[in-house]
N, C-alpha and C positions, 0 to 999 in steps of 0.2 A: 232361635229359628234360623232354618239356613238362609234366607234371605236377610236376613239383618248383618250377617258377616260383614266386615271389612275384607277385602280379595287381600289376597297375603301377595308379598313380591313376587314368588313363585306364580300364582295367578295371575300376574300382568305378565310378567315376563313372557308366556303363554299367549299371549293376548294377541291379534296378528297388529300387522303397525299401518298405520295411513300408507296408501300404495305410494307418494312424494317421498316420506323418509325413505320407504324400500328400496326404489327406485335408486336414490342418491345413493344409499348405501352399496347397492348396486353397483353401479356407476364405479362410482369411488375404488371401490375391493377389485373391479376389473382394470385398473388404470384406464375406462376408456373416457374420461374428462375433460382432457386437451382432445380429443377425437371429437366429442360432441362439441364442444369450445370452439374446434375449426367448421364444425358444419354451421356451429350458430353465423358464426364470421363470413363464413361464403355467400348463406342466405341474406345476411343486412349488409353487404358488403358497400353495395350502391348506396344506402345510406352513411355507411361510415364515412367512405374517400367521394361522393359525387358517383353522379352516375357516368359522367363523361369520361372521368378518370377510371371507373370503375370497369368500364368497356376493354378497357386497355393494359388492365391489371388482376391479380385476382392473390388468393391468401393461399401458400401452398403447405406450410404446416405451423404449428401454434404448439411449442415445448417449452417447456420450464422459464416461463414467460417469456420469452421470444415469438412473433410472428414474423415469417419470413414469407416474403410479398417477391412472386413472379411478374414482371412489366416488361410491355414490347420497351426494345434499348434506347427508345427517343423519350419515352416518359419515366422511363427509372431515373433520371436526376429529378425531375419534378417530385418522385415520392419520399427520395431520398430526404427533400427538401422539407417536405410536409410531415417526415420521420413523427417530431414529438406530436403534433395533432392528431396523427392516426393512433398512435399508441395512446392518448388520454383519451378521446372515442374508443379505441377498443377496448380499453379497460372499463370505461363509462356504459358500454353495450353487453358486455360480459357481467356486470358489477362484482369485477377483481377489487380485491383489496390492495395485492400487490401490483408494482409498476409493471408497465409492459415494454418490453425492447423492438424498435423493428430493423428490420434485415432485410434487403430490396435486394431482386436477382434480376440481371438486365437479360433479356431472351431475346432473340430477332421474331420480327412475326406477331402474329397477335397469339398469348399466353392460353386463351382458352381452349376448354376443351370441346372437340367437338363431335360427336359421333354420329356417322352416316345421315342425313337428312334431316340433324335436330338444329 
């Protein structure tokens, strides 16, 4: 009886996949994972470094484990400083397996963005 079959591998393979694998898979095939990696990073970013720190810094790109952190030029030594803690929280926030490197860029001004009236 046709319901008694076992599905042959052709029959799964067919089969559509949990929207989370597709997703990643997704993801993955696009290179956009360091892109989603830096939005996760921006969003918890006050959790990672502090919120006071956080005011005065932000995450500007996240590649081949490198994050490289823009800071007004009076608190880029203070991140510089905090280098290995932020890289074990970001990897800890991410759950990277591999290490994370950080790269601090000293700007005048306060780094954020800010568009018309926000």
């Amino acid at each position: 009886m046709w319901w008694s079959r076992v599905a042959s591998r052709k029959d799964r393979e067919r089969d559509p996949l949990p929207m989370g694998d597709l997703l990643r898979t997704l993801v993955a095939g696009r290179g956009w994972s360091e892109r989603m990696a830096l939005g996760e990073l921006r969003e918890g970013w006050a959790g990672i470094v502090g919120p006071s720190i956080a005011l005065h810094s932000e995450p500007s790109s996240f590649a081949r484990g490198v994050l490289t952190i823009v800071a007004e030029a009076t608190w880029a030594t203070e991140l510089t400083l905090l280098g290995p803690q932020i890289a074990a929280r970001t990897k800890e926030h991410l759950a990277l397996e591999r290490d994370v490197e950080v790269k601090v860029i000293a700007r005048g001004g306060n780094p954020r963005k800010h568009n018309g009236g926000s």
